[in-house]
C-alpha positions as CSV (number, residue, x, y, z in Angstrom):
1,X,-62.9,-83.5,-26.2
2,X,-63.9,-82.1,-22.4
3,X,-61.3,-82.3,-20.0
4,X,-62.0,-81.9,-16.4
5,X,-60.1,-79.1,-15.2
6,X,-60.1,-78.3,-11.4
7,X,-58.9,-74.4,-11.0
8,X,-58.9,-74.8,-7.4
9,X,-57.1,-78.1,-7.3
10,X,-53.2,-78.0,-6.0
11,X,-52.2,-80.1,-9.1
12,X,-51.1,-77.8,-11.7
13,X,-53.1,-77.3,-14.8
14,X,-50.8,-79.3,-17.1
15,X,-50.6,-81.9,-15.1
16,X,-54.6,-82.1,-14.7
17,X,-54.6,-81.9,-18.9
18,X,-51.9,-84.6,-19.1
19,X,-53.8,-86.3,-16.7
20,X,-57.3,-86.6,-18.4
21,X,-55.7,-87.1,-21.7
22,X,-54.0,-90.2,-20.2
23,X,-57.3,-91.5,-18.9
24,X,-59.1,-90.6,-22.0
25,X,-56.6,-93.3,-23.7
26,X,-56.6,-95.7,-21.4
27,X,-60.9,-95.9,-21.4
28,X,-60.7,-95.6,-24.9
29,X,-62.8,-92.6,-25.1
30,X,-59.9,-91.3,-26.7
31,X,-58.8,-93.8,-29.8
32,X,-55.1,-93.7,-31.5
33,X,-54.5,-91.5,-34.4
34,X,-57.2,-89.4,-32.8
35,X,-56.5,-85.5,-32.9
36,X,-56.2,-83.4,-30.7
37,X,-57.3,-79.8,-30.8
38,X,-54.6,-77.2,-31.1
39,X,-52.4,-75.7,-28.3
40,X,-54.4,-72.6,-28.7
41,X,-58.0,-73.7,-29.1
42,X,-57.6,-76.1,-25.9
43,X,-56.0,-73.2,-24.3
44,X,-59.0,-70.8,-25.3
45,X,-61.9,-73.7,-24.7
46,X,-60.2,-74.2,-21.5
47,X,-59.5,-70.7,-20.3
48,X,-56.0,-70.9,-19.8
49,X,-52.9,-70.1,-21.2
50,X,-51.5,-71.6,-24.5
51,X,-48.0,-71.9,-22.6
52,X,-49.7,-74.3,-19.9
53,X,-51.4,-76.6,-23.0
54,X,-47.9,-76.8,-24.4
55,X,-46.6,-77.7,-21.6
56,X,-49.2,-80.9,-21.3
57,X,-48.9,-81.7,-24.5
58,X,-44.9,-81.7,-24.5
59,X,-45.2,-83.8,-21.3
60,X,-47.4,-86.5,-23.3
61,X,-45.1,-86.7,-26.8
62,X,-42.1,-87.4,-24.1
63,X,-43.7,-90.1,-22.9
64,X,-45.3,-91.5,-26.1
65,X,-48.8,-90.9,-25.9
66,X,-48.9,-88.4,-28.8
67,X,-47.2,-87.5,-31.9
68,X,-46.8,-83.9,-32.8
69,X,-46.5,-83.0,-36.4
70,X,-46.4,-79.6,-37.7
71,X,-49.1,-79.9,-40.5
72,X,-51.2,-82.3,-38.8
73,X,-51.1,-81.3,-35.2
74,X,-51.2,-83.5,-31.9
75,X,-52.6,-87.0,-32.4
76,X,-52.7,-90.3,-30.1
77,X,-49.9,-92.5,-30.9
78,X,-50.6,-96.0,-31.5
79,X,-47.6,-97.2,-29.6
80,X,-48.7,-96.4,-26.2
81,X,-47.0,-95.2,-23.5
82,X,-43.2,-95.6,-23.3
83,X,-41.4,-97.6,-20.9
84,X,-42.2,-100.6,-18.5
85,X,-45.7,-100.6,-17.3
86,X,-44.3,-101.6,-13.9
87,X,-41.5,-99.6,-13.0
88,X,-39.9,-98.5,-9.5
89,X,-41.3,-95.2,-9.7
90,X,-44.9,-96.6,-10.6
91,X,-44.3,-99.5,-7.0
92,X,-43.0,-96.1,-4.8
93,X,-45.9,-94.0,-6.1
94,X,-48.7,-97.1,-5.1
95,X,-46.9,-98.3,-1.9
96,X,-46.9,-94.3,-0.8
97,X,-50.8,-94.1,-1.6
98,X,-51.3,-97.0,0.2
99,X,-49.4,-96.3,3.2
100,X,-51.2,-93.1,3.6
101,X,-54.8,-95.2,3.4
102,X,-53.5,-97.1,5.7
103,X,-52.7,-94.5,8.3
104,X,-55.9,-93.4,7.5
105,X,-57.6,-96.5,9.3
106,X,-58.3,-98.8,6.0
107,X,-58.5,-102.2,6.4
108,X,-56.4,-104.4,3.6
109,X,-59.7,-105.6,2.5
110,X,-61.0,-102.0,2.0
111,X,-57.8,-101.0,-0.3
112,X,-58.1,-104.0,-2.1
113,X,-61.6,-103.5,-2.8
114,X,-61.2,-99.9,-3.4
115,X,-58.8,-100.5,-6.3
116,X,-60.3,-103.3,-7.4
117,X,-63.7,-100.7,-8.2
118,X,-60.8,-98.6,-9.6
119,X,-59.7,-101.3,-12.4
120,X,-63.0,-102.1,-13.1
121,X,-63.5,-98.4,-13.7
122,X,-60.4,-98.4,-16.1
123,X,-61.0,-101.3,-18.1
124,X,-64.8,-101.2,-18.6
């Protein structure tokens, strides 16, 4: 599995695993029952601390995206993501994103095309 890990990047290190795990899903590139490697060898392929990897990986069984099981490790869950797809937090977090784009000069047309590429990139 390669992640895409920014060092430089303001968004923490877990987050930034969490993050490409969730896109790995979501493209499929990343299948259910799948495994993951271990807390340490992530943590060691990755250069960072085992805590930090933990601390992804508890972030995804909370949610649903993986199962953790002592003997067999971390592994996609075949029950997705917890929750509704849709929720207020999900319509704050786009509206905000927009907003800013929008301050930024974008045109309606431009966002809607812009997240349109963004689906298409998703769901290829």
């Amino acid at each position: 599995m390669i992640l895409k890990i920014d060092m430089t990047s303001d968004i923490p290190i877990y987050q930034q695993i969490r993050n490409q795990i969730v896109f790995g899903v979501a493209k499929g590139n990343i299948r259910a029952g799948e495994s993951l490697p271990t807390v340490r060898q992530l943590a060691n392929d990755i250069g960072v601390n085992p805590m930090t990897v933990n601390k992804a990986y508890t972030l995804l069984k909370e949610e649903g995206i993986i199962i953790i099981d002592r003997r067999h490790g971390a592994t996609i869950s075949s029950l997705g993501m917890k929750g509704n797809a849709f929720d207020p937090d999900f319509n704050h977090r786009v509206e905000l994103l927009i907003s800013e784009v929008r301050m930024k000069g974008a045109s309606k047309q431009d966002v809607k095309k812009y997240i349109s590429d963004l689906i298409d990139l998703v769901y290829e």
